[in-house]
N, C-alpha and C positions, 0 to 999 in steps of 0.2 A: 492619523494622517500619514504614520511613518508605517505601519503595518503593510508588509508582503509576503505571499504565501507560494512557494516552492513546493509542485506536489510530483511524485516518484510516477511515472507510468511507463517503467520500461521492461514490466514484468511478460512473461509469457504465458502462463497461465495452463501450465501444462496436466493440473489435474482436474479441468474441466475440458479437455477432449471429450468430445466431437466439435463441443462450441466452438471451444477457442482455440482459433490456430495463430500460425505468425503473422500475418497481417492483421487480424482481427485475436488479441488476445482478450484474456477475461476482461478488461480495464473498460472493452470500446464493447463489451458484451452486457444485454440486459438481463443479469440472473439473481440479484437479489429478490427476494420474494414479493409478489405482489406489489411489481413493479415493473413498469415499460421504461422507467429511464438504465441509460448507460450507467456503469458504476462509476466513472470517470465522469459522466455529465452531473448525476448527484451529489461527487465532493467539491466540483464550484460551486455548484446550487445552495448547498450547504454553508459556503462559506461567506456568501452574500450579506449577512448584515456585520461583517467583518472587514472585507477587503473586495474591493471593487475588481471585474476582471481586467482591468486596467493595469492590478500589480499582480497579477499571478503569473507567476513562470510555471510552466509542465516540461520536467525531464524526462524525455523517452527517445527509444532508439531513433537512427537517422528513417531507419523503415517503416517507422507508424507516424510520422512528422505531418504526412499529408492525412494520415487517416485520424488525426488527434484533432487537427484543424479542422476538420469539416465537422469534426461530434462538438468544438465549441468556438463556434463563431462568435460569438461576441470576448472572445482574450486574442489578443491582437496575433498576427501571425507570427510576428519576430518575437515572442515571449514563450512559443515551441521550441524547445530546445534538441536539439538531436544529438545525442551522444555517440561518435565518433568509432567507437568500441564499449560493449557493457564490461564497466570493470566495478561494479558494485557501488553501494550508495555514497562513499567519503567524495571520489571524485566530481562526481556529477554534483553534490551541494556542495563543495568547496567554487566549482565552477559558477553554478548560478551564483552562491551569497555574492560572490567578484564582481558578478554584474548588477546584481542590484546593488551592492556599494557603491561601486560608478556613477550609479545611477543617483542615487540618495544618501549619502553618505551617513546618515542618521537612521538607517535602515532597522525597522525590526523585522524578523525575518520568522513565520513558523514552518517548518516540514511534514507533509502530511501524506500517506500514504495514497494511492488513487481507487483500490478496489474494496474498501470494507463497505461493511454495512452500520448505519446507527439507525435504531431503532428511536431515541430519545432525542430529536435533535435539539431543541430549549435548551437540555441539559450538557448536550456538547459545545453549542455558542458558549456557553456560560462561563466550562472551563478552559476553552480556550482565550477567552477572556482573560480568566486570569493566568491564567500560562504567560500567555502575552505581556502584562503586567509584571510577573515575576521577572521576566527575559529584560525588560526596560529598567528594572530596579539594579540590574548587573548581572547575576549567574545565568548560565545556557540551566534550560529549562526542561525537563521532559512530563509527559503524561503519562501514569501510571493506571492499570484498571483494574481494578477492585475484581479477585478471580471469582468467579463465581460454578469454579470446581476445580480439583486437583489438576491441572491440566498437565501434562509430560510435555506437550509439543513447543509452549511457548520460554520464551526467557522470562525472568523473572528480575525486579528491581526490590531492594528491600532500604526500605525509609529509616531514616535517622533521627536526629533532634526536628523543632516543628521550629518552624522559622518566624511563622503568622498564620493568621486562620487561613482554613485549607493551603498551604503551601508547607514543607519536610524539607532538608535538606536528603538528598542520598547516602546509602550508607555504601552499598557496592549492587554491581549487577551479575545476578547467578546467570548463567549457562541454562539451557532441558534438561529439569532434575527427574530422577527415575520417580516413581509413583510413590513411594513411601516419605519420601523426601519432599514432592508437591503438594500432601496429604499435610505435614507439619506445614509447609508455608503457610496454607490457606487458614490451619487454626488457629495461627501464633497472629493474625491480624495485621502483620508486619511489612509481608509481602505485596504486590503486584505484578500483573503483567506487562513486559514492557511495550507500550504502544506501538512503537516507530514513528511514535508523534516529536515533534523538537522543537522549540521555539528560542531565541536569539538575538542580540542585538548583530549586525553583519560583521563587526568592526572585531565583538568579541572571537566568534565563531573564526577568521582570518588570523586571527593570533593565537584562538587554542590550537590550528594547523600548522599554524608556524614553528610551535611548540612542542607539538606532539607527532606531524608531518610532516618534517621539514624536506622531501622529497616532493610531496604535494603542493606545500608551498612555491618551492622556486619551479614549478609548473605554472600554478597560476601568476605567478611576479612574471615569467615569461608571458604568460596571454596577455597581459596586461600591458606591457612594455611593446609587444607586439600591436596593439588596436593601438596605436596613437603612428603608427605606418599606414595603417588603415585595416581595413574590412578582410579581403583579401589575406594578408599578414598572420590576423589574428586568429582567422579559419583555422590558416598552415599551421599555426601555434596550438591549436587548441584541439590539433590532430596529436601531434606530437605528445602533446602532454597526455592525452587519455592513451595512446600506444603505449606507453615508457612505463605509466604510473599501473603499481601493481593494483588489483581485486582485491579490496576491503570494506568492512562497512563500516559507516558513520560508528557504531557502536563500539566495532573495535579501537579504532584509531582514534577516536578521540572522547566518546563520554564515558567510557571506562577509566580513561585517565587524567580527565580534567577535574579541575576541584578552585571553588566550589561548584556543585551542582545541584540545581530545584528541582522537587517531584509535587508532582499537584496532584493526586491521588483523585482519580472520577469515575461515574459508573452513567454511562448513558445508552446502553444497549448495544454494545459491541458485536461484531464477531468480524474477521478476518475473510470468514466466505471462502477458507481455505479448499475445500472441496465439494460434490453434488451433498454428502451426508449433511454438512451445514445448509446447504438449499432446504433441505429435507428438513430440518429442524427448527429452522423459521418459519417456514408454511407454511400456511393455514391446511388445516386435513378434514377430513370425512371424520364420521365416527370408526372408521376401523382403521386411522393413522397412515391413509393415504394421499397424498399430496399431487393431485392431478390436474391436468390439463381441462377445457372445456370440452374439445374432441378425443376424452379420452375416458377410458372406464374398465371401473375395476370389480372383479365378480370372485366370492373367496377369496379373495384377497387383502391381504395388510400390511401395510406400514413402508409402500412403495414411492416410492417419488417418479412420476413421469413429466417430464422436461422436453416441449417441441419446437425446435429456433430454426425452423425450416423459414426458407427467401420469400414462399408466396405461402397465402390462406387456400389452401388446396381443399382442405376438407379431412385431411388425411386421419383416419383413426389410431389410438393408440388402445388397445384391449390388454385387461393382464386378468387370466384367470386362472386359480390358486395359487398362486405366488406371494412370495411374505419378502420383505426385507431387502427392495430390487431398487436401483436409482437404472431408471432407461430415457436415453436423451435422442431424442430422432433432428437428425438436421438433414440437408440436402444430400448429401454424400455419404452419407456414416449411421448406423446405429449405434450405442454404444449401452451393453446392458453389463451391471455389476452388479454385486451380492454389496450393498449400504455400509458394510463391514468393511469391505478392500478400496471405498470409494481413493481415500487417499494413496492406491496403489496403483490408480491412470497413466498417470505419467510412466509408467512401464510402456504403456501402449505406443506414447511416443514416442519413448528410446526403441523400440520394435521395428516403428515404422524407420525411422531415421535408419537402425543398422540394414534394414531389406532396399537402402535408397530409397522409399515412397513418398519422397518430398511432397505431391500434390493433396496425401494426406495431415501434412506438417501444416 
């Protein structure tokens, strides 16, 4: 009954260009595999036999506030939050847990990212479940995922004593270890990746900031001080404080350094959806590991990912023949073709356009 859910969508989503641009980033885009919903419409969906959208807050920029509210109309309009300035994730949840405090002062609160994908979702209710659970019994909570390869890109948490079944306490959180050093993580059993998942009671989360952000904090004591002026007041205030307060993340600023802290260690078919090469790797393929479109087709060719988020069903074809190893995404305005290998090296193309001016392709 006290459970509320805080989910991040102020990402831009810069290495799936052509899709996603600034009004429309990955979040409010349909590219997880074999699938027509939004990634942002799937983590309410998801969250459904959890938290009603009655209590879910979505922090995203003041720019996508109306485009966030039309992809989910049933979470109320005042529960879009617009962040004032992106200054990284500590602000914006120090900001929401405030107001769902306010709100419910018995507040459990969890933080969930808006763009991944789960493959298992049974098994994600499950542990958030008990995440949830842990966060009510007292320590801030995080979700750890069981790596299922060496990976370089992600951080890493590494578990400690076992507190109760499936719940660790933390031992510390690694940084992107180089590949020899991700290689022992994953054999020593010990490791995980770390979600960007979080769960909390509000009350706790307000006093590990207190504690560990005490510039953060007399920000939000300001917003706070400020809404009982009224409406208006608390705007001006809650510009101010995202302007002044420095770009950090939740991870640094506070569960790096709070103690204690729970890892619920889960494996329900993760991936991040970092880039086209992940499209590419949850797809269903042909037998020559092509991953295509219906109006698309491929002749000597493998292991291509063709991707069409064009505005109308035009008809348009996509053909690849002899091509091996290609992620090609056709929208309205843009081709965009890359070797599956550099997919995470897109976002070049928007720092390109941005230094040539070409905002209309931003």
């Amino acid at each position: 009954m006290n459970t509320y859910a805080v989910i991040l969508a102020g990402g831009s989503g810069t290495r799936f260009w052509p899709a996603s641009r600034r009004l429309r980033p990955k979040q409010l885009l349909p590219v997880a595999p074999n699938s027509d919903e939004l990634l942002l419409e799937a983590t309410v969906r998801r969250l459904r036999p959890l938290v009603p959208p009655e209590k879910i807050l979505v922090a995203t920029g003041t720019h996508l506030v109306d485009a966030v509210r039309a992809a989910l109309p049933a979470v109320p309009p005042s529960s879009v939050l617009g962040e004032p300035v992106a200054r990284n994730t500590a602000p914006c949840i120090g900001w929401a847990t405030q107001l769902i405090q306010r709100r419910d002062p018995d507040a459990t609160v969890m933080v969930l990212p808006s763009d991944h994908h789960i493959a298992d979702e049974a098994a994600f209710v499950a542990a958030l479940e008990r995440a949830v659970a842990s966060a009510e019994s007292g320590p801030i909570t995080t979700i750890g995922l069981s790596p299922a390869r060496p990976e370089t890109g992600y951080g890493y948490i590494e578990r400690g004593e076992q507190i109760s079944t499936g719940i660790w306490r933390v031992a510390r959180f690694v940084e992107k270890p180089a590949l020899a050093r991700a290689k022992e993580y994953v054999q020593s059993g010990r490791y995980f990746w770390n979600s960007g998942m979080f769960f909390f009671r509000a009350a706790a989360m307000l006093e590990a900031i207190s504690e560990h952000a005490p510039a953060l904090h007399a920000g939000l004591e300001r917003i706070r001080d400020a809404a009982r002026s009224g409406a208006e007041r608390e705007r001006e205030e809650t510009v101010r404080m995202f302007e002044a307060t420095e770009s950090v993340s939740i991870d640094y600023a506070i569960m790096e350094r709070v103690s204690p802290l729970n890892l619920v260690p889960a494996e329900f078919g993760w991936s991040d959806l970092g880039s086209w090469q992940a499209v590419w790797e949850l797809s269903e393929k042909d037998p020559r590991g092509n991953a295509l479109e219906t109006n698309s087709l491929a002749l000597d060719a493998r292991r291509n990912l063709v991707r069409s988020l064009r505005s109308a069903a035009d008809g348009r074809a996509v053909v690849l023949l002899g091509v091996d190893d290609l992620c090609v995404v056709d929208t309205d305005d843009a081709l965009l073709v890359v070797a599956r290998e550099r997919a995470q090296d897109v976002r070049l193309v928007t720092e390109e356009l941005r230094a040539r001016g070409e905002k209309d392709k931003l």
